[in-house]
N, CA, C and O atoms as a GROMACS GRO file, in nm:
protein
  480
    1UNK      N    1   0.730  -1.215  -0.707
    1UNK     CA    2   0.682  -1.118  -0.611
    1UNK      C    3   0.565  -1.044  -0.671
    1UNK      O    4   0.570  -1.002  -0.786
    2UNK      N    5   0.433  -1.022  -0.576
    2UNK     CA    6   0.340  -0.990  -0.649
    2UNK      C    7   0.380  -0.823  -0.637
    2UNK      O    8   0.419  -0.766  -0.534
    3UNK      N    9   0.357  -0.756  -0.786
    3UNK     CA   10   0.358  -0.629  -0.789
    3UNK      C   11   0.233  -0.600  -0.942
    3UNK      O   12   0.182  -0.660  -1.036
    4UNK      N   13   0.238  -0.478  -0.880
    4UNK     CA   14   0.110  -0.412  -0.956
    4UNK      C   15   0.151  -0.284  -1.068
    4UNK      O   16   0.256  -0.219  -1.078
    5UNK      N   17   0.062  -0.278  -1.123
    5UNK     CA   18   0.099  -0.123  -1.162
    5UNK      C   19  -0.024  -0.041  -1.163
    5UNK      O   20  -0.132  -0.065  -1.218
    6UNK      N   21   0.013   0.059  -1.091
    6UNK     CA   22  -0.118   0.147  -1.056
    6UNK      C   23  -0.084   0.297  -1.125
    6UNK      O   24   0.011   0.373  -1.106
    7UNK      N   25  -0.214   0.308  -1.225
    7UNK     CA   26  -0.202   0.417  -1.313
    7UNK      C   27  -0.333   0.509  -1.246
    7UNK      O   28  -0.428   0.452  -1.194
    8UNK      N   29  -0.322   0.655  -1.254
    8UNK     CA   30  -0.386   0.756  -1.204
    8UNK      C   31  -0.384   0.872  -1.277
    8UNK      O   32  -0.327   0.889  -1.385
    9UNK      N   33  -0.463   0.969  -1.203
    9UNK     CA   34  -0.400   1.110  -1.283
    9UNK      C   35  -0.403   1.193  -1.155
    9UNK      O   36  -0.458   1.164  -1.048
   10UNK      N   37  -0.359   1.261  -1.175
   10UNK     CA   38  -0.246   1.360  -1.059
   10UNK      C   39  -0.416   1.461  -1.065
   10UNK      O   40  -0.487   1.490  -1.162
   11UNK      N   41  -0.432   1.492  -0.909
   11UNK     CA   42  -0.543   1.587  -0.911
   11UNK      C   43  -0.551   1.680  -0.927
   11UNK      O   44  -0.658   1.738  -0.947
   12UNK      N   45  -0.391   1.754  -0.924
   12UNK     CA   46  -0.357   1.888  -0.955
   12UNK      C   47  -0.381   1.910  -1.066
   12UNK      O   48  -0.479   1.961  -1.121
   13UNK      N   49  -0.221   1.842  -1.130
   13UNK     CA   50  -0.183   1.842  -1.239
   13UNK      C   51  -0.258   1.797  -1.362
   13UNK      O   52  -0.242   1.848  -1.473
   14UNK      N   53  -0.345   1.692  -1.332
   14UNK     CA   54  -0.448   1.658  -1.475
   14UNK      C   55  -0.307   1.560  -1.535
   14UNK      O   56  -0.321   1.579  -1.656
   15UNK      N   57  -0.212   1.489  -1.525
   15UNK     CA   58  -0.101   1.425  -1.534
   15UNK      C   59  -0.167   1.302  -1.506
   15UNK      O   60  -0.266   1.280  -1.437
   16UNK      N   61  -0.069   1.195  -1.595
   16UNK     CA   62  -0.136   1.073  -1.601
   16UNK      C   63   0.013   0.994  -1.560
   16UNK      O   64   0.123   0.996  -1.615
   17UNK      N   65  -0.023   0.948  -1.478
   17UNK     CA   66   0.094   0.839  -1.371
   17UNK      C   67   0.110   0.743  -1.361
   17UNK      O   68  -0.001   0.691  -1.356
   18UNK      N   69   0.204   0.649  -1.351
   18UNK     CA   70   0.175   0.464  -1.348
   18UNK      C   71   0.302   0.439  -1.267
   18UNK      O   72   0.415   0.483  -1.286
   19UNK      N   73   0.250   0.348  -1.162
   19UNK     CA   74   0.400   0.378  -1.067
   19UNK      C   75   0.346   0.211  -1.038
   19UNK      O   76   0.236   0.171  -0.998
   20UNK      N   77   0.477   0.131  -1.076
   20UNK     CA   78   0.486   0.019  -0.973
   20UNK      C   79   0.496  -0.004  -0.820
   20UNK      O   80   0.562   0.079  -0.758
   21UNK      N   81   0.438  -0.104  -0.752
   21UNK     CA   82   0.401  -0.123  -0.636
   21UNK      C   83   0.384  -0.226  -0.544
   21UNK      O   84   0.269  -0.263  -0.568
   22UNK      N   85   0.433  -0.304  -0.441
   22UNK     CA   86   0.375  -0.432  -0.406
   22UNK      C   87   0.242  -0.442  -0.384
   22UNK      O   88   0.196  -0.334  -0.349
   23UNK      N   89   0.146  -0.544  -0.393
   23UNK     CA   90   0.030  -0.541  -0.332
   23UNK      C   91   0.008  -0.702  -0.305
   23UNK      O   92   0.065  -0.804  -0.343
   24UNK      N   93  -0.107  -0.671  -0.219
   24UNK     CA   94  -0.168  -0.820  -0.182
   24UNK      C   95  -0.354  -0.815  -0.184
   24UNK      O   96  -0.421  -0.739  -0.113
   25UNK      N   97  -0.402  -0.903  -0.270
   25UNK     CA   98  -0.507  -0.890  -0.287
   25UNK      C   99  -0.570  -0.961  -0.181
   25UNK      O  100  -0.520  -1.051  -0.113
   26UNK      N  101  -0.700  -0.906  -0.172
   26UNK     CA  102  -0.778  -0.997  -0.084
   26UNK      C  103  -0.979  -0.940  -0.131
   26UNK      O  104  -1.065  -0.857  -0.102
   27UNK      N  105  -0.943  -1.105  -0.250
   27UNK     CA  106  -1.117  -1.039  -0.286
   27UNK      C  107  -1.102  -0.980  -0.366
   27UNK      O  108  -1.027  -1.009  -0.459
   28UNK      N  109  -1.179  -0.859  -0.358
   28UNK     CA  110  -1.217  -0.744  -0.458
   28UNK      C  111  -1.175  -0.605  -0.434
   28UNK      O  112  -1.207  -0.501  -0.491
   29UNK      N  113  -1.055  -0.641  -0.283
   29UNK     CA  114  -1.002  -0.528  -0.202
   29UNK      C  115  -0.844  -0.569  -0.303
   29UNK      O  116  -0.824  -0.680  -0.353
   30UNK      N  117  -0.738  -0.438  -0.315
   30UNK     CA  118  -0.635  -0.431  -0.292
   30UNK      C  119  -0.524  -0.357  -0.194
   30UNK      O  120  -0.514  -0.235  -0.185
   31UNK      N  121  -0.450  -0.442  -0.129
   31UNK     CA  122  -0.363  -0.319   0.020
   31UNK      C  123  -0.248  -0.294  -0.048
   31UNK      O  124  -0.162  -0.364  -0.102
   32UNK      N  125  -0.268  -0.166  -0.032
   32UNK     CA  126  -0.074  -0.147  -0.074
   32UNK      C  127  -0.035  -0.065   0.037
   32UNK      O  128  -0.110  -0.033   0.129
   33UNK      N  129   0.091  -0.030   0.024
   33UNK     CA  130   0.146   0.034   0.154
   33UNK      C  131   0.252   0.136   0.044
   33UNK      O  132   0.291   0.099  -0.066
   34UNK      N  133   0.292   0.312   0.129
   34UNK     CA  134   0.394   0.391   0.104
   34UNK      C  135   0.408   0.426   0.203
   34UNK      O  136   0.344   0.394   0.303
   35UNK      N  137   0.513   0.513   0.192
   35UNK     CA  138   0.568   0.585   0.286
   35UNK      C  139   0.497   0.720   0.284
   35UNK      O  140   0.498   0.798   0.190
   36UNK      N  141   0.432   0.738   0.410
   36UNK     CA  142   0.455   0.884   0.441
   36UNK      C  143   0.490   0.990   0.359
   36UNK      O  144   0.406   1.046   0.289
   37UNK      N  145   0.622   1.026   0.362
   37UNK     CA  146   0.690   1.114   0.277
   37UNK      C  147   0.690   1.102   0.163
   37UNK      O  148   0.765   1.183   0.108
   38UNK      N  149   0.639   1.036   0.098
   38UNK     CA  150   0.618   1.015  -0.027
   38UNK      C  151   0.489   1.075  -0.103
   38UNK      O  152   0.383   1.022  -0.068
   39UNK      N  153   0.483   1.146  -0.171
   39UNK     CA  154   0.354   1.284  -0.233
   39UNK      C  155   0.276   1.204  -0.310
   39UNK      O  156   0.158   1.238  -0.305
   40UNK      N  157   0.294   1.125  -0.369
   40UNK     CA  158   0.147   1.044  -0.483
   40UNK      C  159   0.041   1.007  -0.391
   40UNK      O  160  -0.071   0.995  -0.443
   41UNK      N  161   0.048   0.991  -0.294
   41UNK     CA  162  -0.088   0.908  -0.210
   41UNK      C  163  -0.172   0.951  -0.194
   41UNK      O  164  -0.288   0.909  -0.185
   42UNK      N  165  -0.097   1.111  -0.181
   42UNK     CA  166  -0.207   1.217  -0.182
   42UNK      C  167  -0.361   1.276  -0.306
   42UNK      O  168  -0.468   1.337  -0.297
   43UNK      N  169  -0.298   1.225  -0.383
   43UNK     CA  170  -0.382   1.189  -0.501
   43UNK      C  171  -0.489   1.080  -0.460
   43UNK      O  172  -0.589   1.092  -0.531
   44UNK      N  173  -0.497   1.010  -0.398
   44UNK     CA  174  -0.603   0.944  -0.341
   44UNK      C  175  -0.696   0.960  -0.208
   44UNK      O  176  -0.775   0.871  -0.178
   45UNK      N  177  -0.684   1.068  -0.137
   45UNK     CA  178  -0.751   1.123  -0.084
   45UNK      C  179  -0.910   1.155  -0.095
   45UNK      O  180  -0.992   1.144  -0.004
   46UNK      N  181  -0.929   1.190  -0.202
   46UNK     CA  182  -1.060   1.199  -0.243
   46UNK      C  183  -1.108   1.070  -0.318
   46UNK      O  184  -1.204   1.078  -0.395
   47UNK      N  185  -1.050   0.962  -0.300
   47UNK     CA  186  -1.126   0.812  -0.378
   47UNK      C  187  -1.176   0.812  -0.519
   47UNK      O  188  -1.288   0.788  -0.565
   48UNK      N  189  -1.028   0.858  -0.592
   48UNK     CA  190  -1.080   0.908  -0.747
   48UNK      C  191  -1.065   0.754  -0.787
   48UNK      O  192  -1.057   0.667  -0.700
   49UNK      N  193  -1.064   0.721  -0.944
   49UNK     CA  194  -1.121   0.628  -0.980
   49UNK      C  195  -0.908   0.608  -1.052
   49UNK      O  196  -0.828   0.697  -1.080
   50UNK      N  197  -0.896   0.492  -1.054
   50UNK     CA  198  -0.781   0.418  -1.090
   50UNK      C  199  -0.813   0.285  -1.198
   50UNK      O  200  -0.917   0.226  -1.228
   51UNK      N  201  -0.661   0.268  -1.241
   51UNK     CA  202  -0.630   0.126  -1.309
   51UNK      C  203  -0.540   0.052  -1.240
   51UNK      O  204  -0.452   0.100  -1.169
   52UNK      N  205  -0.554  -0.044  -1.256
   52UNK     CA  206  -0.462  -0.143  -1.170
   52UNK      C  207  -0.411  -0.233  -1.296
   52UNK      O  208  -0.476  -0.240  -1.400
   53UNK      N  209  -0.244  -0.327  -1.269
   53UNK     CA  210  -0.238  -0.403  -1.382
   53UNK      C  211  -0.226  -0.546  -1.261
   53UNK      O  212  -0.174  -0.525  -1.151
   54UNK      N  213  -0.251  -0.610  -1.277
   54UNK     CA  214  -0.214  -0.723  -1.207
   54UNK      C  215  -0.210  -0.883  -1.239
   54UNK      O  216  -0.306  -0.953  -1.273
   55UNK      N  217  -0.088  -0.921  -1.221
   55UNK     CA  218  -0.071  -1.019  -1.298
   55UNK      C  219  -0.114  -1.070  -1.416
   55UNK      O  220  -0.171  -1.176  -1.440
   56UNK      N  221  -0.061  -0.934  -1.520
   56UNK     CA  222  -0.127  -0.916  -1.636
   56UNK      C  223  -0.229  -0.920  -1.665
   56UNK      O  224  -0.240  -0.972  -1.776
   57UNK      N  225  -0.356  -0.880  -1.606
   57UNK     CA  226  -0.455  -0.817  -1.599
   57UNK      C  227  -0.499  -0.703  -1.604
   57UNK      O  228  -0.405  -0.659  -1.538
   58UNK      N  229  -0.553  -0.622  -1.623
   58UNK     CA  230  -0.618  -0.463  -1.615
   58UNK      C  231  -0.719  -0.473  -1.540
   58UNK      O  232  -0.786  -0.573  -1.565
   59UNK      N  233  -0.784  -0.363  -1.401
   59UNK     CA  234  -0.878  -0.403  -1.328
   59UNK      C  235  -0.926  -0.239  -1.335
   59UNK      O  236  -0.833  -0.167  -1.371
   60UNK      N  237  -1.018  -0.187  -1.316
   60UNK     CA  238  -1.050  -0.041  -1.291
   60UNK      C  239  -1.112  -0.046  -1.107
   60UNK      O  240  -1.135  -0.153  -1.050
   61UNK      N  241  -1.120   0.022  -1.075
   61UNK     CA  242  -1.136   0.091  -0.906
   61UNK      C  243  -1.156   0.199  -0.860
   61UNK      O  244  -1.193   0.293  -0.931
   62UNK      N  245  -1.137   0.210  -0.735
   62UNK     CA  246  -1.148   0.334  -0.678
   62UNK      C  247  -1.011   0.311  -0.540
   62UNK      O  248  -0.995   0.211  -0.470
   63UNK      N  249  -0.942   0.424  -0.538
   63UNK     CA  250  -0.852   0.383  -0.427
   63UNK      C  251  -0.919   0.500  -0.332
   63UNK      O  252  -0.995   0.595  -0.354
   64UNK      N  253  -0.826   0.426  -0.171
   64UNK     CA  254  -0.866   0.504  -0.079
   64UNK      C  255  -0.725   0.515   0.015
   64UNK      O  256  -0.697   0.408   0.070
   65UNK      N  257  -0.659   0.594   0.035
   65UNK     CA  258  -0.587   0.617   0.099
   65UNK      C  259  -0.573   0.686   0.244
   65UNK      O  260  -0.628   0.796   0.243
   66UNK      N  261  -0.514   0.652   0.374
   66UNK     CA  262  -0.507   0.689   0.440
   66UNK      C  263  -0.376   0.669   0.586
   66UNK      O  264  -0.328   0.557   0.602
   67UNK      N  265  -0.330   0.786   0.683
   67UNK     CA  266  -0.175   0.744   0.749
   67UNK      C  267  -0.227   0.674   0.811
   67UNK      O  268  -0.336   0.714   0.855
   68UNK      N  269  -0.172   0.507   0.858
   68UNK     CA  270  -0.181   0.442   0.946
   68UNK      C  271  -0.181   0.474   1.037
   68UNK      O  272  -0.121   0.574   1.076
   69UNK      N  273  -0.280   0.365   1.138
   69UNK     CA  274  -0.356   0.434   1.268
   69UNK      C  275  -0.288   0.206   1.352
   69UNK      O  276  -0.239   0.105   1.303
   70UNK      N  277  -0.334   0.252   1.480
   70UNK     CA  278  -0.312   0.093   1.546
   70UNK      C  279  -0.449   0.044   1.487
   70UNK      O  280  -0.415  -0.065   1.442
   71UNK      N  281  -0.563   0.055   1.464
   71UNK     CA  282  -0.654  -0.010   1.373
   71UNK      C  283  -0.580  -0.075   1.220
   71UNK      O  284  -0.663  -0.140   1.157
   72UNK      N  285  -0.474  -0.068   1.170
   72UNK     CA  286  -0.425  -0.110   1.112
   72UNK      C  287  -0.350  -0.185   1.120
   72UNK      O  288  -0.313  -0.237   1.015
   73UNK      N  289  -0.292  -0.227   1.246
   73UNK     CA  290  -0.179  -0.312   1.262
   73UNK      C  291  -0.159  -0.429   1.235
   73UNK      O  292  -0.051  -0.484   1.214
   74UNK      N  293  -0.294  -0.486   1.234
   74UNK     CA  294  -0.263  -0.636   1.171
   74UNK      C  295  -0.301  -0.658   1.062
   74UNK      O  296  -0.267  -0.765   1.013
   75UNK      N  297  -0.380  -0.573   0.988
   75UNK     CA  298  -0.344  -0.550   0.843
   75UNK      C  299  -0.188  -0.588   0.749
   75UNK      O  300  -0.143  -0.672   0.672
   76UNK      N  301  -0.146  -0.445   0.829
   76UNK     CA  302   0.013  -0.396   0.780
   76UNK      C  303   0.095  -0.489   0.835
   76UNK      O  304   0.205  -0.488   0.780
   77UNK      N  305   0.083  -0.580   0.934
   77UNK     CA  306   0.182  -0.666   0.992
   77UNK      C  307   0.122  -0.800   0.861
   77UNK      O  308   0.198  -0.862   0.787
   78UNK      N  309   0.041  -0.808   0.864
   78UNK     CA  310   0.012  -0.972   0.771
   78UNK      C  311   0.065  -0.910   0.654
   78UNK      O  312   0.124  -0.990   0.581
   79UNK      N  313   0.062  -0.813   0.621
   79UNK     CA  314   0.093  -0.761   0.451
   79UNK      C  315   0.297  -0.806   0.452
   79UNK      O  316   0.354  -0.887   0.379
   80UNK      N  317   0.368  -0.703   0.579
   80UNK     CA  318   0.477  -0.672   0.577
   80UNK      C  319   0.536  -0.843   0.578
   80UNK      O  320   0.629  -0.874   0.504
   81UNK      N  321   0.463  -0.957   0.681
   81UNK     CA  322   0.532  -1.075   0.712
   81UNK      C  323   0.582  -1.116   0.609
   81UNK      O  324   0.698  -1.157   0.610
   82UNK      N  325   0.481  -1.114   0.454
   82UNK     CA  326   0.498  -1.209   0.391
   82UNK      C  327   0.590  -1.141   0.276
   82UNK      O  328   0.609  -1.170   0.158
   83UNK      N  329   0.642  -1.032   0.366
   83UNK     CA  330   0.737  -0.967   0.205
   83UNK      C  331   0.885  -0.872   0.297
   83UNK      O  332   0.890  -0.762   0.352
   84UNK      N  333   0.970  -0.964   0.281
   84UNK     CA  334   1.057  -0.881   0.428
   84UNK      C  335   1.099  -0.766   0.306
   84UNK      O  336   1.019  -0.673   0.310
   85UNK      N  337   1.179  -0.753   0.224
   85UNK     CA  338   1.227  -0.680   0.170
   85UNK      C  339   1.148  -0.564   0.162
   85UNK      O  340   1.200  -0.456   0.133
   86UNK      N  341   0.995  -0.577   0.191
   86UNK     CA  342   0.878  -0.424   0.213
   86UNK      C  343   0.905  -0.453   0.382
   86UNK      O  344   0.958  -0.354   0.431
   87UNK      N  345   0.892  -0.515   0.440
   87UNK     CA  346   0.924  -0.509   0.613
   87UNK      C  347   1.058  -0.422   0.632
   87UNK      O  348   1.035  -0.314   0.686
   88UNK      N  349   1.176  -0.443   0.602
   88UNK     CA  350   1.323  -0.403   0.576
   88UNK      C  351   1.287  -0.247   0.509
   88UNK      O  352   1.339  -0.142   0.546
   89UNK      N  353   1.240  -0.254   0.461
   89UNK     CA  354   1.245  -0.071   0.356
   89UNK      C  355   1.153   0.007   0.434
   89UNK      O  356   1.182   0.125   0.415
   90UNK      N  357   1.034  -0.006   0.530
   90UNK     CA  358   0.977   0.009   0.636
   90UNK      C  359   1.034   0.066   0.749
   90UNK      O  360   1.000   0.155   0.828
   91UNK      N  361   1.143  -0.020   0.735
   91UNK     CA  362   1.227   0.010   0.905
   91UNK      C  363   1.156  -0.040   1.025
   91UNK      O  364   1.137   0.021   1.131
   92UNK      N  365   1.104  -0.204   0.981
   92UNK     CA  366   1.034  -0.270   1.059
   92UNK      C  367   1.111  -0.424   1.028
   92UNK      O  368   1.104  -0.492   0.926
   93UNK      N  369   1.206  -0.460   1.187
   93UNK     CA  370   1.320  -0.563   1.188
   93UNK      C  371   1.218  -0.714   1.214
   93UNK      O  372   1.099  -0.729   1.244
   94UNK      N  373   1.318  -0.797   1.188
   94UNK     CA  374   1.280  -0.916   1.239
   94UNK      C  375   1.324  -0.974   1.366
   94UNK      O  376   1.435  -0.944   1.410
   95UNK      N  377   1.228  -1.072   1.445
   95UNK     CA  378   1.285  -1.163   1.546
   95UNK      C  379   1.425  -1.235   1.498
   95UNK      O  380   1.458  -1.265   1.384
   96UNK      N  381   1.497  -1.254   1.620
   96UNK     CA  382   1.519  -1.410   1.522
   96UNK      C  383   1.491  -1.531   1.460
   96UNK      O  384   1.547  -1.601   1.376
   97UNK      N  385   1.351  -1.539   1.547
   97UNK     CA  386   1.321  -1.656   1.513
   97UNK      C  387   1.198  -1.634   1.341
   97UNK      O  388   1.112  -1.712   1.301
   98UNK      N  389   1.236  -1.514   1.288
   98UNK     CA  390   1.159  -1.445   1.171
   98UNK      C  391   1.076  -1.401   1.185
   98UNK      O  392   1.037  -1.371   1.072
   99UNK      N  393   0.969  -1.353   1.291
   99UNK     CA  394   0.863  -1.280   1.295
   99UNK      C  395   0.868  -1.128   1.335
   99UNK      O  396   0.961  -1.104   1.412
  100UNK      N  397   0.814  -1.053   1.312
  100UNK     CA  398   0.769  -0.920   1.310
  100UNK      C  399   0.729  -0.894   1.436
  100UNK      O  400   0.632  -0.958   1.478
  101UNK      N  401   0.798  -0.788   1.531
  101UNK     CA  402   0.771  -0.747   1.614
  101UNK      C  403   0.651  -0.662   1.554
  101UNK      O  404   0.641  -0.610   1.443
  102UNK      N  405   0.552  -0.663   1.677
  102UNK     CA  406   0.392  -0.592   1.654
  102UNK      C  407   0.446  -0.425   1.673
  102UNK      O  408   0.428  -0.324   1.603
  103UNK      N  409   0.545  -0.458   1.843
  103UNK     CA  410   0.544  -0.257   1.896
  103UNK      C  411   0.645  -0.193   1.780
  103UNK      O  412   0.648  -0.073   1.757
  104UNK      N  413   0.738  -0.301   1.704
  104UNK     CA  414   0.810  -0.201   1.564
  104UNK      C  415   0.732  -0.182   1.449
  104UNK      O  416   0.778  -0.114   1.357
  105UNK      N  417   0.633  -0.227   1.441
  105UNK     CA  418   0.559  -0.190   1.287
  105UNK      C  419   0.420  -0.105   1.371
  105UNK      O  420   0.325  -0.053   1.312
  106UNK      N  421   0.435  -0.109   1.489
  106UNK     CA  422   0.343   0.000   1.551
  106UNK      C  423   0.405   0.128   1.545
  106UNK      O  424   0.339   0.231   1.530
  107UNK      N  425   0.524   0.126   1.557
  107UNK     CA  426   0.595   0.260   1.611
  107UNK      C  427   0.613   0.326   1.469
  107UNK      O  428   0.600   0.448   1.459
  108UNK      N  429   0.645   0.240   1.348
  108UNK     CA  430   0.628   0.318   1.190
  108UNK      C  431   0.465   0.283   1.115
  108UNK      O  432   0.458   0.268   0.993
  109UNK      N  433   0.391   0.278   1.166
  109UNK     CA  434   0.266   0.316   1.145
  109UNK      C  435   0.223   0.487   1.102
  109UNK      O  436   0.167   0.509   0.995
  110UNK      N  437   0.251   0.581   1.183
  110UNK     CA  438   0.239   0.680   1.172
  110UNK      C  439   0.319   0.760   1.036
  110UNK      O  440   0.301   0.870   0.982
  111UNK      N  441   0.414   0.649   1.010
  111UNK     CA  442   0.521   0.690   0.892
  111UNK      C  443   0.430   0.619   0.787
  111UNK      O  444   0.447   0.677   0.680
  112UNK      N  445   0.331   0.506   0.771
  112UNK     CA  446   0.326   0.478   0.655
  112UNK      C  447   0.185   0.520   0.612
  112UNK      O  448   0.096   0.556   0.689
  113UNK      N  449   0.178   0.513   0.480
  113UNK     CA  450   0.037   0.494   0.432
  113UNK      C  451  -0.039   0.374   0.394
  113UNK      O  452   0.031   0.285   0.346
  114UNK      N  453  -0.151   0.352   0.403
  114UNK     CA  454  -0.234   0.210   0.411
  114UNK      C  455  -0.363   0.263   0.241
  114UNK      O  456  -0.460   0.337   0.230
  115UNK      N  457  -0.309   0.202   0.175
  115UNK     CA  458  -0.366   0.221   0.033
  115UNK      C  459  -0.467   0.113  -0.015
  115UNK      O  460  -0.408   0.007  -0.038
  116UNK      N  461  -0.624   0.104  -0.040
  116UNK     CA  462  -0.726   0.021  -0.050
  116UNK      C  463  -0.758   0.048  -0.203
  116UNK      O  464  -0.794   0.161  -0.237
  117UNK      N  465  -0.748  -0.033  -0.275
  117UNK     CA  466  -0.805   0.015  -0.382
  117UNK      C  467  -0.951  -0.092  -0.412
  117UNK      O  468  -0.956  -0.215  -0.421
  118UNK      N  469  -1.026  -0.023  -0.418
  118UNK     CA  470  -1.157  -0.125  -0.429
  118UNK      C  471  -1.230  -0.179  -0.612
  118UNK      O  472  -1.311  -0.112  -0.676
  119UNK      N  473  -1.179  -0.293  -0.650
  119UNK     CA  474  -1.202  -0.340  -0.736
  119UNK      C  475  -1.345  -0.298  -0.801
  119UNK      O  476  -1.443  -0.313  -0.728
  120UNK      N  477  -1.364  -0.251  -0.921
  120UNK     CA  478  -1.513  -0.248  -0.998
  120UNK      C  479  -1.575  -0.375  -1.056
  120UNK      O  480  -1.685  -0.370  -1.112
   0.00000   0.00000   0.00000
């Protein structure tokens, strides 16, 4: 399972952070997804500069964070398909026949965050 580790420093605090994460690359872009309620994202608000580890790699960036909007939806739906256990922790179900309803990962859109980190 692809996961990352994304190290930062807290904008308040001047605190230095490294929090594992799923991601899916594409290019020189990285998407990650949180929850809402969850306070680190907020640290990316202003597009401070990050480390990424990825598949044992080190990458430096800039992230950009922001709450999902329906301009995101097929983003966050291609991200969630290919990883149910992030679809499932979402609170975004499956068909039976395994696909992702669009109006349930529309309706927790507003709950998640859509995280870009742009490769240097």
């Amino acid at each position: 399972k692809p996961i990352a580790l994304l190290s930062f420093t807290g904008r308040r605090s001047g605190r230095s952070y490294t929090i594992p994460i799923s991601y899916e690359r594409r290019g020189d872009t990285v998407l990650m997804l949180t929850k809402r309620t969850r306070s680190w994202w907020r640290n990316f608000e202003d597009q401070p500069g990050v480390e990424l580890r990825l598949a044992g790699r080190v990458f430096t960036g800039t992230a950009e964070a922001h709450v999902g909007t329906d301009q995101d939806l097929d983003e966050v739906a291609a991200f969630l398909s290919t990883r149910p256990q992030d679809a499932k922790a979402y609170g975004v179900a499956r068909r039976s026949d395994g696909s992702l309803d669009p109006q349930d990962i529309r309706t927790h859109l507003p709950r998640t965050v859509v995280l870009h980190v742009h490769l240097a």
